[in-house]
Each structure stands twice: as C-alpha cells, then as structure tokens.
C-alpha positions as CSV (number, residue, x, y, z in Angstrom):
1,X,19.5,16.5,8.4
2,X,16.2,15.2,9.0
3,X,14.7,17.6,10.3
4,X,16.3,20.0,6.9
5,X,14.6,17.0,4.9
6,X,10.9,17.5,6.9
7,X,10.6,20.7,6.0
8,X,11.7,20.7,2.5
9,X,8.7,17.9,2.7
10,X,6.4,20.4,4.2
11,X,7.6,23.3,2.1
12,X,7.0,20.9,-1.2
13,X,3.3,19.9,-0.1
14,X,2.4,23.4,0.6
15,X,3.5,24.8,-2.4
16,X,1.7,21.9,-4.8
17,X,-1.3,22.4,-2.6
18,X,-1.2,18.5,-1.0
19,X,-0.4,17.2,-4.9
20,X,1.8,14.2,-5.5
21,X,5.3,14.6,-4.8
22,X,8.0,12.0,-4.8
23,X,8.9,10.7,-1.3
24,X,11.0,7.8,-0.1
25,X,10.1,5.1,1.8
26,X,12.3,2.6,2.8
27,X,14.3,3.7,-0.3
28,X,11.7,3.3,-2.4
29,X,10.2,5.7,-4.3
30,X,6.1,6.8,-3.7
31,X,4.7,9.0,-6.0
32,X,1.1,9.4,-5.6
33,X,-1.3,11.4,-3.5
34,X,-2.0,10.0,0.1
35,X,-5.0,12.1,0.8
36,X,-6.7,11.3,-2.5
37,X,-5.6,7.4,-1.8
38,X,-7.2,7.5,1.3
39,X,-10.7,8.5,-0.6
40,X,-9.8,5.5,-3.3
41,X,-9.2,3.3,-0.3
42,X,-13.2,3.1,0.6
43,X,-13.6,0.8,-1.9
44,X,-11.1,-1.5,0.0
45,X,-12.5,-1.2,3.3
46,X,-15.5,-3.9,3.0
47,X,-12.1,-6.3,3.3
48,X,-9.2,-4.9,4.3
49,X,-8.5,-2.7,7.5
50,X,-5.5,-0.2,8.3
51,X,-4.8,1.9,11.2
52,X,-4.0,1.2,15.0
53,X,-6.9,-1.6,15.6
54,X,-7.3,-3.0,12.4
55,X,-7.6,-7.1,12.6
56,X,-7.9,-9.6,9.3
57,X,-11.1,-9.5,7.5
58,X,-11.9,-10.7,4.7
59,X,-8.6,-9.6,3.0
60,X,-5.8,-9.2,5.7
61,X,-4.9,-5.9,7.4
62,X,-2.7,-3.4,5.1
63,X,-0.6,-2.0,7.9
64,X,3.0,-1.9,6.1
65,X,2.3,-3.2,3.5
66,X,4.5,-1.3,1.3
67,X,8.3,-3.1,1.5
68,X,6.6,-6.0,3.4
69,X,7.4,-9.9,2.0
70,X,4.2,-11.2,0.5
71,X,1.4,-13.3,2.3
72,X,3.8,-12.7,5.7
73,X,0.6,-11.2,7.2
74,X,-0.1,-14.1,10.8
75,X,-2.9,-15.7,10.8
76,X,-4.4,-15.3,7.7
77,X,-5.1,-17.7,4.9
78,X,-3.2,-16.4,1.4
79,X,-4.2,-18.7,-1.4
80,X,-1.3,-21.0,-2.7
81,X,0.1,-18.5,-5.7
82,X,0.4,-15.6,-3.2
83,X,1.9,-18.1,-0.4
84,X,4.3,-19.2,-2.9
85,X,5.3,-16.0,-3.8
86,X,6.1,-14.7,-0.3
87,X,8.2,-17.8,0.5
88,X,10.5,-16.9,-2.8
89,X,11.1,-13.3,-0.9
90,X,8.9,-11.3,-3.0
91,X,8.4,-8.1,-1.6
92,X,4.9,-5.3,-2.1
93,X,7.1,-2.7,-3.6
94,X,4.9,0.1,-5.2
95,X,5.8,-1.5,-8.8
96,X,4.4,-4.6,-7.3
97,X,1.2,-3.3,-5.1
98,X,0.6,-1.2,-8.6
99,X,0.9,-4.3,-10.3
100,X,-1.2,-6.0,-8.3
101,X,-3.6,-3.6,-7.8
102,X,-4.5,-3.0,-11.3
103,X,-5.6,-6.4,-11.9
104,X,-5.1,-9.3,-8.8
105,X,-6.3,-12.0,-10.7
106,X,-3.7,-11.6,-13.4
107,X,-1.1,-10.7,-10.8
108,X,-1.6,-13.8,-9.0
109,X,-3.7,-16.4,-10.9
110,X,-6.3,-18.3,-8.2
111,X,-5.8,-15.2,-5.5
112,X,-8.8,-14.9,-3.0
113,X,-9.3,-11.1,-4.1
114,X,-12.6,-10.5,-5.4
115,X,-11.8,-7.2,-6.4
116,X,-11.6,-6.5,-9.9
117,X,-8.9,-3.9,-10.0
118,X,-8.1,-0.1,-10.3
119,X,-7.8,0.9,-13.8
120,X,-6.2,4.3,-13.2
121,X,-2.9,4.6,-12.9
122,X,-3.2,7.8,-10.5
123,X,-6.0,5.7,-8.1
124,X,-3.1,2.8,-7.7
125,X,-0.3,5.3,-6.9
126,X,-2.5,7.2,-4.6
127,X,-3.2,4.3,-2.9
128,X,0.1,3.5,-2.4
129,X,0.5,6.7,-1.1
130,X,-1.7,6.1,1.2
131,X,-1.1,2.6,2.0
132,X,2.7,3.8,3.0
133,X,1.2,6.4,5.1
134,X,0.8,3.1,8.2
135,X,3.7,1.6,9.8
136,X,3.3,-2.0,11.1
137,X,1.0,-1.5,14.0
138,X,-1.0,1.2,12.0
139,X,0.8,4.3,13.6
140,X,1.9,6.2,10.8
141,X,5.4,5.3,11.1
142,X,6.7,3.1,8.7
C-alpha cells in the first residue's frame, strides 16, 4: 500500500512538473512547493539551520518542526509567549507555522524573531513544504 501510495506521489509530481500537490504528513495536510521553499528558505538561514548537522543559532534548528510542540527545541532560549505556548501543548501545524510565518511578532507578541514576515501566502506554504521535507535529526524522514 505504501509503496501503491509512492508512486501515485511520484506519478503526481511528474505530471504537475514538481508543482504543489497536497501531501500528508503526520495527517496533516502540506500543500505547498518544497523545492521553491527551499529557495524562500535563504532568507531564514542567517538564523535558523536544517539538515543532518544543523545546531541552534540564532533562531533554533528547524528539523521537524512541522507537528512538533512549540519552543520543545533543548537548549535553546524561547522568549516567555512562545515558552508559554509550548507548555499549553500547542503544536507547529502548517496553519500555525503559516500563521506564524506571516507575521511572528503578531503571532507571538515579545518573540525573539527579528524577521518581519512572509507576505505571500504561496512563500509560507512552500516553506512548509519544505520545512516538512526534515525529520528530527534532519534526515528527510519525518
């Protein structure tokens, strides 16, 4: 069945040409473009690091972060409104990284995130995309 599920997947990127397609992670759904949120990403990479040897930065590392509780990232210093929220079990679903994402400071009042935000609605959920694309030690699984 899974393997009857990978290739649809395959088939379905082929045919729209690596364009957005629904997939689940985790049961939940991602809709945007990974290979496009990988180019958005560079703006994120002055503070935040994905992959097998990312570490904390500036921002903490990003490895699954999609379906992970908020501010549960060891050693690194959330400010108190993010902290808070990760104690009440809030979780970075994409509604919430999107949420996030488009403007932290209004997401979480007092956050640490410089970043302004991403306006577009396509560079979130390509990000996203993206973003889901690392499993907890950065391998790709989820």
């Amino acid at each position: 069945m899974i393997g009857r599920m990978l290739a649809a997947s395959a088939v379905a990127l082929t045919l729209t040409g690596g364009a957005a397609i629904a997939e689940s992670h985790g049961g939940m759904e991602i809709t945007g473009d990974a290979e496009a949120g990988e180019r958005v990403f560079r703006k994120c990479r002055a503070c935040h690091m994905v992959g097998e040897d990312a570490q904390n930065r500036v921002g903490p590392v990003l490895n699954g972060v999609i379906g992970r509780n908020v501010a549960s990232v060891e050693d690194f210093a959330y400010s108190d409104t993010l902290a808070t929220m990760g104690e009440e079990g809030k979780t970075w679903t994409p509604e919430e990284m999107a949420a996030f994402l488009e403007k932290p400071r209004d997401y979480a009042e007092g956050t640490k995130m410089a970043f302004a935000g991403l306006r577009k609605e396509e560079d979130r959920a390509d990000v996203i995309a993206y973003l889901a694309t690392f499993g907890t030690e950065g391998d790709g699984g989820s």
